[in-house]
FIPA-250044 format. One record per residue (C-alpha): residue number from 1; residue in three letters; chain; x, y, z. Coordinates in Angstrom, 3 decimals. Example, Ala and Ser with C-alpha at 12.3 -4.5 7.8 and 13.67 -1.06 7.14 Angstrom:
// residues 2
<1 "ALA" "A" <12.300 -4.500 7.800>> <2 "SER" "A" <13.670 -1.060 7.140>> 
This chain:
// residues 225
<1 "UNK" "A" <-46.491 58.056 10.163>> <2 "UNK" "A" <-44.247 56.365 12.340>> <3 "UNK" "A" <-40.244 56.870 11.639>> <4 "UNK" "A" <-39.974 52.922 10.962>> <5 "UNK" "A" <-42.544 52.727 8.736>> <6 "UNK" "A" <-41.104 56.036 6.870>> <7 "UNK" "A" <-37.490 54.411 6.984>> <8 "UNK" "A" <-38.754 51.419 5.356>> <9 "UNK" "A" <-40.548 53.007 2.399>> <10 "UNK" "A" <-37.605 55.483 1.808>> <11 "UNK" "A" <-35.303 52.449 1.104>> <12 "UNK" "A" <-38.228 50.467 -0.933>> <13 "UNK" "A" <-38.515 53.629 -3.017>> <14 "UNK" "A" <-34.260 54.607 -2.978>> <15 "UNK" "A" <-33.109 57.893 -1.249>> <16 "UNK" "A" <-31.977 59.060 -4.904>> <17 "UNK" "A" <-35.558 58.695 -6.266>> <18 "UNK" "A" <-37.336 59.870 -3.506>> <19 "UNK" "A" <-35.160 62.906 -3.055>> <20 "UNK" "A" <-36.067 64.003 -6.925>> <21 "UNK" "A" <-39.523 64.911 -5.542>> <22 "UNK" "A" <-38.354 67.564 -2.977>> <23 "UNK" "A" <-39.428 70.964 -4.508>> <24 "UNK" "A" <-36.579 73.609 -4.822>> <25 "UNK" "A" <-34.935 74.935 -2.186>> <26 "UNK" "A" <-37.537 72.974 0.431>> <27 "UNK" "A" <-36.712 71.374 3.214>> <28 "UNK" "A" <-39.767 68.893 2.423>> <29 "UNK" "A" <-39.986 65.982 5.488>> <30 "UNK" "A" <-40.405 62.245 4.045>> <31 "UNK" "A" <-44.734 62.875 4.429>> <32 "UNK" "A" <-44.327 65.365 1.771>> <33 "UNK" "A" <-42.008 63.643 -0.544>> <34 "UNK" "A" <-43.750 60.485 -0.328>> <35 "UNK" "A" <-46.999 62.601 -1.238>> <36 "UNK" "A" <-45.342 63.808 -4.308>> <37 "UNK" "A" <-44.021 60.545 -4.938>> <38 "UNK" "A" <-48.113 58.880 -4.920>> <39 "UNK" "A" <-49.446 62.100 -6.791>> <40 "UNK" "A" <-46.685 61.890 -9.441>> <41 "UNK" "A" <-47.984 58.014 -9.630>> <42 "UNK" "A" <-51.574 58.794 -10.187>> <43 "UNK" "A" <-50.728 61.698 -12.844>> <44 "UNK" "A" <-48.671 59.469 -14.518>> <45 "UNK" "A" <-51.493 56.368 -14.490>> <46 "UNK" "A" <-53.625 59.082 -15.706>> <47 "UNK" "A" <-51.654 60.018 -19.167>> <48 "UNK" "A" <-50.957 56.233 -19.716>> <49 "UNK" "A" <-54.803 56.270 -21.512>> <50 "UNK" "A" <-54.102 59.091 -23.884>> <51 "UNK" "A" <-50.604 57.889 -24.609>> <52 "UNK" "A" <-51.115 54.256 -25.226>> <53 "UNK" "A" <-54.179 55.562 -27.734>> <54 "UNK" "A" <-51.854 58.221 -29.464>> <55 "UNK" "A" <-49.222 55.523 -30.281>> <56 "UNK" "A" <-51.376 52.416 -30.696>> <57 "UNK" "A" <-53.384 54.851 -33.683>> <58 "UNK" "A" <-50.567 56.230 -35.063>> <59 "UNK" "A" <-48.678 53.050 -35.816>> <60 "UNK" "A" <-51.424 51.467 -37.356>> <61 "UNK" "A" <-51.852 55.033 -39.278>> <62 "UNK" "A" <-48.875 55.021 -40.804>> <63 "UNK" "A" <-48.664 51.633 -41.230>> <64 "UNK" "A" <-51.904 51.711 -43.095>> <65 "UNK" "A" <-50.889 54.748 -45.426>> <66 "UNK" "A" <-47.417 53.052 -45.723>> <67 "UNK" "A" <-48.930 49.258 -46.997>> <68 "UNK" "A" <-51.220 51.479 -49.656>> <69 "UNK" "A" <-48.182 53.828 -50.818>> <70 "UNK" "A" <-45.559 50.980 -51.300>> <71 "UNK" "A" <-48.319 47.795 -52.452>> <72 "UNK" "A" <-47.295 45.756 -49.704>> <73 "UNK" "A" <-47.724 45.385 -45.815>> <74 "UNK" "A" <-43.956 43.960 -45.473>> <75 "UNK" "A" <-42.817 48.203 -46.748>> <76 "UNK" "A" <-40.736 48.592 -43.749>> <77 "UNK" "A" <-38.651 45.340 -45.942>> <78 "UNK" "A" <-38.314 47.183 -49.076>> <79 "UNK" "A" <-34.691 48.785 -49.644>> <80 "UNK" "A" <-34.268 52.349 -49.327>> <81 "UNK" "A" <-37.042 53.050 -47.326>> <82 "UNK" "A" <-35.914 52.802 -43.951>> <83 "UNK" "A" <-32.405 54.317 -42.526>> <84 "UNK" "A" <-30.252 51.744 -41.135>> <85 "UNK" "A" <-30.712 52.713 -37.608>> <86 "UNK" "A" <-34.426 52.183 -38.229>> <87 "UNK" "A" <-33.182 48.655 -39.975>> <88 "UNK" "A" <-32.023 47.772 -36.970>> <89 "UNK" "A" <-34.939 48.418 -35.073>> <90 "UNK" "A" <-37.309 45.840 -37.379>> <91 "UNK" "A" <-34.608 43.388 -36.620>> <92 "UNK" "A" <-34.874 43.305 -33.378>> <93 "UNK" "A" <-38.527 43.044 -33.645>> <94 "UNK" "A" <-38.583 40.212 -35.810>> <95 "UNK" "A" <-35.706 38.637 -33.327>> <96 "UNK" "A" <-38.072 38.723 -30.416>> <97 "UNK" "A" <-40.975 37.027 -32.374>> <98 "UNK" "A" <-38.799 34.456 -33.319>> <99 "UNK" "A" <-37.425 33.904 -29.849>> <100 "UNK" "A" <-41.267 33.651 -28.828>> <101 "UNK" "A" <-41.960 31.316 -31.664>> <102 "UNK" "A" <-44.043 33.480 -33.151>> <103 "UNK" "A" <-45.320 33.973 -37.318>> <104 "UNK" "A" <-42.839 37.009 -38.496>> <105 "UNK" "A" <-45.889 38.999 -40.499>> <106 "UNK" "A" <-46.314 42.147 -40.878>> <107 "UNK" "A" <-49.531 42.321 -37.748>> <108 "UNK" "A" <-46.923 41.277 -35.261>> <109 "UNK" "A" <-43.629 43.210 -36.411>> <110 "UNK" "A" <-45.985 46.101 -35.999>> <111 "UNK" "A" <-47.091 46.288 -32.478>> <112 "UNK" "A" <-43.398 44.931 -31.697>> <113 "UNK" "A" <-42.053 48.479 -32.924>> <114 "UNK" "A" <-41.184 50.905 -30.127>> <115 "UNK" "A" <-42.450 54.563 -30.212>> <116 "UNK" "A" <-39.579 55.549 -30.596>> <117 "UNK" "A" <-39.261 53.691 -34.101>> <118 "UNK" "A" <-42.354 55.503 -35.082>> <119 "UNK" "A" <-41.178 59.630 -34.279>> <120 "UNK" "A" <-38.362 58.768 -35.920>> <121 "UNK" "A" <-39.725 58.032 -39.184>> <122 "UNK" "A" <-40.768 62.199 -38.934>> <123 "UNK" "A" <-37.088 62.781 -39.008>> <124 "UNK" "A" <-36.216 65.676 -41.910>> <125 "UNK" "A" <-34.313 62.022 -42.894>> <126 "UNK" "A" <-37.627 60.542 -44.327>> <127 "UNK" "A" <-39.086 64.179 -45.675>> <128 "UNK" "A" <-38.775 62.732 -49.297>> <129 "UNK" "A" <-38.911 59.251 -49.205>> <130 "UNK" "A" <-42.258 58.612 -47.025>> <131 "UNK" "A" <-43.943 62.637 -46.144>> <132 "UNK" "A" <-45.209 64.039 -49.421>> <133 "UNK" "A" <-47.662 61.023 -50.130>> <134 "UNK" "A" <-48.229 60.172 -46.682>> <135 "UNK" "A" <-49.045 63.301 -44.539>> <136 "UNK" "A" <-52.851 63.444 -45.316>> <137 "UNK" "A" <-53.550 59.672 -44.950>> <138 "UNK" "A" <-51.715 59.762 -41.533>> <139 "UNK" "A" <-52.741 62.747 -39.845>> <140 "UNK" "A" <-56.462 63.326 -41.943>> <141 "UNK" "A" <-57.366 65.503 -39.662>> <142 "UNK" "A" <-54.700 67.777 -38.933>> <143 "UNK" "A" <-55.576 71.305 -39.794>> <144 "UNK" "A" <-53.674 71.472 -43.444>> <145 "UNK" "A" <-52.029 74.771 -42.902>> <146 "UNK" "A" <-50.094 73.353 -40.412>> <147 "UNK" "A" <-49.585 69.780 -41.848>> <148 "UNK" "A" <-45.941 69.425 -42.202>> <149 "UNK" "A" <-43.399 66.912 -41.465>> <150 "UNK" "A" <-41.658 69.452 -39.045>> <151 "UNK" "A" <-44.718 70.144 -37.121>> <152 "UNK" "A" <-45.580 66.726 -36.395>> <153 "UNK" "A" <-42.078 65.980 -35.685>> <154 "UNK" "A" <-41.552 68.468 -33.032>> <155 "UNK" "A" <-45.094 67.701 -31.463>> <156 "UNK" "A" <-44.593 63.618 -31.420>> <157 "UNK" "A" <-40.782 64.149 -29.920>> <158 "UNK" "A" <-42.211 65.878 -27.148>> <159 "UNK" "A" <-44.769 63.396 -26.635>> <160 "UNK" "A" <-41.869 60.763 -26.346>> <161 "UNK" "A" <-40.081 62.868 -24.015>> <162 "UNK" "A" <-42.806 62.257 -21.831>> <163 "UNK" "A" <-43.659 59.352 -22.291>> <164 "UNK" "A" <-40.306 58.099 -21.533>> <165 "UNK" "A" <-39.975 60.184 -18.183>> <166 "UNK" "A" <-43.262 58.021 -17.529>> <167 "UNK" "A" <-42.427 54.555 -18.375>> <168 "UNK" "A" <-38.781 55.291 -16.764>> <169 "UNK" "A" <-41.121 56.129 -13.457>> <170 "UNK" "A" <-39.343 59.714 -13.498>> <171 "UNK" "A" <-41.082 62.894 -11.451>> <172 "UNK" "A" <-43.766 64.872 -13.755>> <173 "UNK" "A" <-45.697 66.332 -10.994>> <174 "UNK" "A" <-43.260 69.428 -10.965>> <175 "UNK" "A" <-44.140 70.400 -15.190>> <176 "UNK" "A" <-45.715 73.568 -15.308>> <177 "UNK" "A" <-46.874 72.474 -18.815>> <178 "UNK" "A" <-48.451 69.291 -17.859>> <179 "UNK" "A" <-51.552 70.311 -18.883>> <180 "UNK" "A" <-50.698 71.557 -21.951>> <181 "UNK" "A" <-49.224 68.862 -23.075>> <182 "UNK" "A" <-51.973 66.989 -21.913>> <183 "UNK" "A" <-54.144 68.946 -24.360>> <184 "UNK" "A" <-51.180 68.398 -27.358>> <185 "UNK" "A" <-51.829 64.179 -27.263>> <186 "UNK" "A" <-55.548 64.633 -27.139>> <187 "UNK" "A" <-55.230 66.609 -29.981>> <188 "UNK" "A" <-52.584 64.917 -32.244>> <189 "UNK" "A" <-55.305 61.626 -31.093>> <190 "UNK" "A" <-57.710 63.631 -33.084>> <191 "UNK" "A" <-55.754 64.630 -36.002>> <192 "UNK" "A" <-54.867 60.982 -36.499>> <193 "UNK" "A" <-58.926 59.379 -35.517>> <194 "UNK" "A" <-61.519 61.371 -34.187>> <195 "UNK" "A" <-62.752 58.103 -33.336>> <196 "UNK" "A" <-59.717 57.044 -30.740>> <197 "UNK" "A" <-60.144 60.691 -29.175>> <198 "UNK" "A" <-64.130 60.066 -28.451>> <199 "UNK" "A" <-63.193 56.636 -26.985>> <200 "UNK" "A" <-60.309 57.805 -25.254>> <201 "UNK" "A" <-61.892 60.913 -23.386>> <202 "UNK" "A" <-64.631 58.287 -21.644>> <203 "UNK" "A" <-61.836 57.047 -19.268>> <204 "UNK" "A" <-58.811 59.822 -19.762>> <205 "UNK" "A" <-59.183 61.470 -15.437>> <206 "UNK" "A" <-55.788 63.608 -16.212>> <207 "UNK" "A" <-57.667 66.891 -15.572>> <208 "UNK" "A" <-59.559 65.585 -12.232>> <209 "UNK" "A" <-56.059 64.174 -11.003>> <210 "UNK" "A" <-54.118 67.144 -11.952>> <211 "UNK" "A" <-56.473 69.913 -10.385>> <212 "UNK" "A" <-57.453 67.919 -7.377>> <213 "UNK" "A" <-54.109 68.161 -6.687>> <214 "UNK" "A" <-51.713 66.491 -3.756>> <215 "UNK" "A" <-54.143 67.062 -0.677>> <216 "UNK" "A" <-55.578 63.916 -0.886>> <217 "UNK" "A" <-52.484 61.795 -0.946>> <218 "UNK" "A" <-51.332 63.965 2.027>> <219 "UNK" "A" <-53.740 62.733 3.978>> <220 "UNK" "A" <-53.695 58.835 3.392>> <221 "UNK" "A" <-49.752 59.630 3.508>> <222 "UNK" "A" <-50.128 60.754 6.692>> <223 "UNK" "A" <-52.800 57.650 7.945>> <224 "UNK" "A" <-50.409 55.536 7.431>> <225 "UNK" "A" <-48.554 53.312 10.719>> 
């Protein structure tokens, strides 16, 4: 790889990014960081299938549960159900559908509602107004001795931690639990819809990314001008 070429790409990517990828105390030359930098991009492809299916099936979980509990699909309207904060975040739904000139019903607010709206509605905040009629109907399949709010909580926020370090386009390459968490969405998939995990595991390649490991992109890194 010639030095221009590598100069180039370390300024497209930002010597602040690409620096993130050098492993501890390494001395790593700009092949091996950019390496990291494609491998990290092809893990990081590779969990966008489980966690797109994990939060597109939860919403509509407790979405459904919530529309049967409270008699109406517009619940997330009803007064003293949601925390303001959470208020806040319907708002801002229902501002964006109106700037695209779109109907403000309860099948659009929905899929307009970050992730983030949805772990927080496991909050100990919400333990009596929405968890002791909606636990089962949301998570079905959750083993029962371990369906709590708390439990669900802890294992969604960590979901959004890393989903987050994804979408922000952060390094994940370097988690020594990647797997393992990995394993945690595929399974919270399956306490939510069995379903969603047998469609999701025909095109989830996580575990042939992960253990193939960062040879390969060494090697087109390195065929490169």
């Amino acid at each position: 790889m010639q030095a221009n070429f590598s100069d180039q790409l370390r300024r497209a990517i930002s010597h602040e990014r690409l620096d993130a990828y050098r492993q501890r105390g390494s001395s790593s030359d700009d092949a091996e960081l950019f390496a990291h930098y494609a491998w990290n991009m092809a893990l990081s492809e590779s969990l966008y299938t489980p966690l797109q299916c994990l939060e597109v099936s939860l919403r509509n979980s407790i979405h459904d549960a919530a529309s049967a509990q409270f008699k109406t699909d517009a619940w997330f309207d009803l007064p003293g159900i949601l925390s303001p904060q959470e208020i806040n975040k319907v708002q801002e739904a229902k501002n964006a559908l109106i700037k695209g000139k779109k109907p403000l019903n309860a099948g659009r607010i929905i899929p307009e509602l970050t992730f983030g709206f949805w772990t927080s509605l496991f909050d100990v905040r919400y333990e009596k107004i929405l968890w002791p009629w909606l636990l089962k109907p949301v998570v079905p399949n959750m083993p029962r001795h371990i369906r709590i709010r708390k439990n669900l909580s802890k294992r969604l926020n960590r979901v959004r931690t890393l989903r987050n370090r994804i979408f922000h386009h952060e390094p994940i390459w370097h988690w020594r639990d990647l797997q393992s968490q990995h394993t945690d969405i595929l399974e919270a998939i399956t306490w939510v819809n069995p379903a969603m995990r047998a469609f999701v595991e025909q095109f989830d390649r996580f575990e042939e990314i992960y253990k193939n490991g960062i040879s390969e992109y060494r090697k087109i890194i390195t065929a490169l001008p």
